[in-house]
NUDREN-374028 format. One line per 2 residues: number of its first residue (from 1); their letters; for each residue y, z, x of C-alpha. Coordinates in steps of 0.05 Angstrom, whole numbers, plus 32768, in hexadecimal, padded with zeros to 4 digits. Layout:
<nodes>
NUM	A	Y,Z,X | ...
</nodes>
This chain:
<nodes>
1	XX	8000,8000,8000 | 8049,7FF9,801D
3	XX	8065,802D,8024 | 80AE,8012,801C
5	XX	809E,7FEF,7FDD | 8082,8028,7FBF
7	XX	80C1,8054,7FCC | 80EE,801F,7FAF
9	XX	80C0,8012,7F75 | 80C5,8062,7F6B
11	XX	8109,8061,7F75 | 8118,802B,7F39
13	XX	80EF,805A,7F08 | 8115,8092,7F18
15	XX	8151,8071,7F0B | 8134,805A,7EC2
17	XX	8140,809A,7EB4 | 8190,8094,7EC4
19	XX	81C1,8096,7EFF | 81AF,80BA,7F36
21	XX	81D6,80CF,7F7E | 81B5,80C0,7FBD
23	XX	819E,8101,7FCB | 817F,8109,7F89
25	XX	815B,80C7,7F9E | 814B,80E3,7FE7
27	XX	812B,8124,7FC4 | 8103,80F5,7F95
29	XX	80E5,80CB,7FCA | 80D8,8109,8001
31	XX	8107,80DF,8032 | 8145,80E3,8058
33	XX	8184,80C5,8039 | 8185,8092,8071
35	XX	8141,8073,805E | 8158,807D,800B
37	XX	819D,805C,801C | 8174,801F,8041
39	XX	814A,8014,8004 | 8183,801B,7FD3
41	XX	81AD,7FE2,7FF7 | 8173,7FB5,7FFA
43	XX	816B,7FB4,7FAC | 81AB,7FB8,7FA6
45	XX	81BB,7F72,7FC7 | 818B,7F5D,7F92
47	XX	819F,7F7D,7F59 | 8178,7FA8,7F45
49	XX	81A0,7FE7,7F56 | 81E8,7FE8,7F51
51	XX	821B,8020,7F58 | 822F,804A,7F22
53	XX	826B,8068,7F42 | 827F,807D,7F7F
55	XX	8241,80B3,7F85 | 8207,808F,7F52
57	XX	81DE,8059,7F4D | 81C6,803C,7F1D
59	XX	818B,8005,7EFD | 81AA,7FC5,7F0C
61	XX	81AE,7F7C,7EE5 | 8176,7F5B,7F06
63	XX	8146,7F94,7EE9 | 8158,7F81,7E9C
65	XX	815C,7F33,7EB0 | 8112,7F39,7EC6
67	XX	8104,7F69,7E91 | 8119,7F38,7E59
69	XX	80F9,7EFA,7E7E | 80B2,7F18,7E7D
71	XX	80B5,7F28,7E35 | 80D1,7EE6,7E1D
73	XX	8091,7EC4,7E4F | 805F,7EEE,7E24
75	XX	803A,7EC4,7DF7 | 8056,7ED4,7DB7
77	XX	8020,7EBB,7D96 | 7FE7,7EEF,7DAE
79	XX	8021,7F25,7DA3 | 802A,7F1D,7D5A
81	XX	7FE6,7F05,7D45 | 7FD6,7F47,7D2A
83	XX	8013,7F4C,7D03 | 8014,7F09,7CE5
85	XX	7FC5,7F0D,7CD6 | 7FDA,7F52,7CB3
87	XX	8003,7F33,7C89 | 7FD9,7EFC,7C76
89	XX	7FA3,7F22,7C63 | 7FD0,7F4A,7C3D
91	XX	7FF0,7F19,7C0F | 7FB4,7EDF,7C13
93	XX	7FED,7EAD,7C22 | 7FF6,7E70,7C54
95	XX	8024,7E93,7C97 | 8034,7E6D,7CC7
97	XX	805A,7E72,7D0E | 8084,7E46,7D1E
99	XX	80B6,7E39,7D65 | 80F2,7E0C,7D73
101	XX	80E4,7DE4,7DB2 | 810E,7DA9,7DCE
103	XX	812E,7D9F,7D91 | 80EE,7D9C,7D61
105	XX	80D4,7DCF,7D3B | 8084,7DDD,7D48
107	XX	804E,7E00,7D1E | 802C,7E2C,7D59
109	XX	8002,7E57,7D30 | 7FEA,7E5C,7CEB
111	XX	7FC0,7E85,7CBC | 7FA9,7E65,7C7D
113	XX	7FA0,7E76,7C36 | 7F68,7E90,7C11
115	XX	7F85,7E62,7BD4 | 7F6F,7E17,7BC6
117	XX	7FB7,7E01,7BC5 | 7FD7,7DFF,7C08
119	XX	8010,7DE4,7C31 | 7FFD,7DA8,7C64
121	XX	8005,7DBF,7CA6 | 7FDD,7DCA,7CE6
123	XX	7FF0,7DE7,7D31 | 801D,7DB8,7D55
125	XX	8037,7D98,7D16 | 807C,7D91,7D18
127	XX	80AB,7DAA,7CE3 | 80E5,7D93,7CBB
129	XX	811C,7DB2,7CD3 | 8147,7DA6,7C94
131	XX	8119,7DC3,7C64 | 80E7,7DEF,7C80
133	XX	80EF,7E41,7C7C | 80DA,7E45,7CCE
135	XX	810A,7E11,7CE3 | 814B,7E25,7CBA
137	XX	8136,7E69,7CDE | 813B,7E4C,7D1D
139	XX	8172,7E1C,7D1A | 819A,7E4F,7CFE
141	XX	818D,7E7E,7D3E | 81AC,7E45,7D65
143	XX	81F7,7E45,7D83 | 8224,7E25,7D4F
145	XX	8230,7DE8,7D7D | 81E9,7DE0,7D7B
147	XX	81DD,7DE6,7D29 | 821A,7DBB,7D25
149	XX	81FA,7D7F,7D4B | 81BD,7D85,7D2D
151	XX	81D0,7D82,7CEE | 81FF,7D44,7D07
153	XX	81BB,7D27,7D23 | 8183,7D31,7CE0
155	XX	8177,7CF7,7CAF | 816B,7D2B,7C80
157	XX	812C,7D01,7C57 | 812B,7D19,7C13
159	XX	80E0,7D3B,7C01 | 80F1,7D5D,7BC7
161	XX	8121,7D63,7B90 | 8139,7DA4,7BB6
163	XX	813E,7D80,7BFF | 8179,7D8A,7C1E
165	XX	8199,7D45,7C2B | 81E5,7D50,7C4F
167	XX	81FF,7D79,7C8C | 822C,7DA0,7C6A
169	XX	81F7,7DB6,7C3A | 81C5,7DC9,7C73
171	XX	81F7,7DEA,7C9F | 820C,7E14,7C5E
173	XX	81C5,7E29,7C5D | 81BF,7E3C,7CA5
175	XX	81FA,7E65,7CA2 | 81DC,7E89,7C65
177	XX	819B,7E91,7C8B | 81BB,7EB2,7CC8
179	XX	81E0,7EE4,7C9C | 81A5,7EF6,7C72
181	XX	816E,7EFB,7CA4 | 813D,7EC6,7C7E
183	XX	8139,7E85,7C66 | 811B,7E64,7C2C
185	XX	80F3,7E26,7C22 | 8105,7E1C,7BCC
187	XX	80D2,7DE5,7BBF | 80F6,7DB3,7BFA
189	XX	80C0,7DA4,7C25 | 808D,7DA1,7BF1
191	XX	8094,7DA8,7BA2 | 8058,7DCB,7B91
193	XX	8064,7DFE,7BD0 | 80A3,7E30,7BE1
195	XX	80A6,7E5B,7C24 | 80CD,7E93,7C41
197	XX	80D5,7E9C,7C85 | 80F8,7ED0,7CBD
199	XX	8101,7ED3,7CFD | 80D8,7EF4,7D33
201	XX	8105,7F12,7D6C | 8106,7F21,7DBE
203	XX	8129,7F49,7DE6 | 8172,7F46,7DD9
205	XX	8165,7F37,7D93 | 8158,7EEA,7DA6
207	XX	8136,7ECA,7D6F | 80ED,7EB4,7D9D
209	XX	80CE,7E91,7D56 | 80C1,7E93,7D06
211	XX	8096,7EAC,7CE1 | 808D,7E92,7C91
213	XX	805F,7E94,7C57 | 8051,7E57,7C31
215	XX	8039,7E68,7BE8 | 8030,7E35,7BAD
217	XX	805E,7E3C,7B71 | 8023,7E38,7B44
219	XX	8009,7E80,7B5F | 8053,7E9C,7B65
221	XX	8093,7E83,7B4C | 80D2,7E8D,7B72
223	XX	80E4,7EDE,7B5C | 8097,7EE3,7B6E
225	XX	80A1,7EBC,7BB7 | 80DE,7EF1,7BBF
227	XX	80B7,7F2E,7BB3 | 8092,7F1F,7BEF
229	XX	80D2,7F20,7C17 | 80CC,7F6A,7C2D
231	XX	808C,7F67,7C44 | 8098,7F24,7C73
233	XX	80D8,7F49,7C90 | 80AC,7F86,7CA3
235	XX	807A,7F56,7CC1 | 80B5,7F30,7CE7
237	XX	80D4,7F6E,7D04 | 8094,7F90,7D12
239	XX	8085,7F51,7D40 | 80C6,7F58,7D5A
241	XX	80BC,7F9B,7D73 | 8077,7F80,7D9C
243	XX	80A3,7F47,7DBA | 80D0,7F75,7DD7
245	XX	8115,7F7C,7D9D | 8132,7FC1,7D92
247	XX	8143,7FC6,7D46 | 818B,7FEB,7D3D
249	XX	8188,8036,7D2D | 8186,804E,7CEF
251	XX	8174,8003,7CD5 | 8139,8008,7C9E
253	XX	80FE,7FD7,7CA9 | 80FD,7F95,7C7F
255	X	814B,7FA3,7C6C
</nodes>
């Protein structure tokens, strides 16, 4: 083992637990302040100490940089299987996961329905992004300038009665998504089908993918497709939490 990499990785978890002077780091390592003072300017050319104040270090940047790169590299995927296979079983409905890659929207996992009626779709399918639950989720997670030239960009094909068919129309939508936390699919993708969807979270509260359940209209009609709202929230944040997003305090699941 080495020796000096063990001190510094000691020295980092001690100061997880808050600033900390260089004695109090010389005590903690059973050192002199020489060797603690070596090992604090090494990580601190790299960021991952910084000063505090004239007498305290403290964690620095590169330790939170790293710390949100590894979760967002996690297969998100594996990490909310459980939840999303939960919820499935729980309300016998289509749920899919969905993520927005280089401009497309893609189906990455899915859980199908123990009803003969059920929405066309399969892993790797791409996904509407004018009038699909998971990809108004998405888009609408995106910087404005980015929404904006999508919406510039869509042909907007119309599926259904319901389909969205103008930018100003689907960026209306989007900004109602983003301040309500979940997006509907009324009938626009598929007549006989309407979905809800939410998004799943990282670190930092980035939006990593969507999750949505796809139910017919003949087994629930729309009050019934809403009912199922605070359920799919709890699912959403619950997966959230296992990707690595803090919820605010005090803030109620599913609300």
């Amino acid at each position: 083992m080495s020796q000096s990499l063990d001190r510094a990785l000691t020295m980092l978890a001690e100061l997880a637990g808050g600033p900390r002077t260089l004695d109090q780091l010389a005590v903690t390592l059973g050192v002199h302040k020489s060797t603690a003072l070596r090992l604090l300017r090494t990580l601190e050319s790299h960021r991952f100490v910084q000063r505090d104040d004239v007498r305290h270090y403290r964690l620095g940047t590169a330790m939170f940089d790293l710390a949100n790169q590894a979760l967002e590299e996690r297969d998100v995927r594996r990490v909310v299987e459980p939840h999303l296979r939960a919820l499935n079983a729980r309300t016998g409905h289509t749920v899919h996961l969905a993520s927005y890659e280089d401009g497309e929207v893609v189906y990455i996992d899915k859980y199908d329905s123990r009803h003969p009626v059920r929405m066309y779709s399969r892993i790797g399918r791409r996904a509407a992004l004018h009038c699909t639950a998971v990809a108004k989720v998405l888009v609408a997670a995106l910087p404005v300038a980015e929404r904006r030239a999508i919406a510039a960009s869509l042909e907007y094909p119309r599926l259904t009665e319901n389909t969205i068919t103008d930018p100003e129309r689907y960026l209306a939508e989007l900004d109602r998504v983003r301040e309500q936390g979940y997006a509907v699919d009324n009938a626009e993708h598929e007549d006989f089908i309407h979905c809800l969807g939410a998004p799943i979270r990282g670190a930092g509260g980035r939006v990593l993918a969507a999750v949505s359940l796809s139910v017919p209209q003949m087994l629930l009609d729309f009050e019934g497709l809403m009912g199922l709202l605070p359920d799919l929230a709890r699912t959403a944040e619950a997966a959230s939490v296992e990707c690595g997003w803090t919820p605010s305090p005090g803030r109620t699941p599913g609300t």
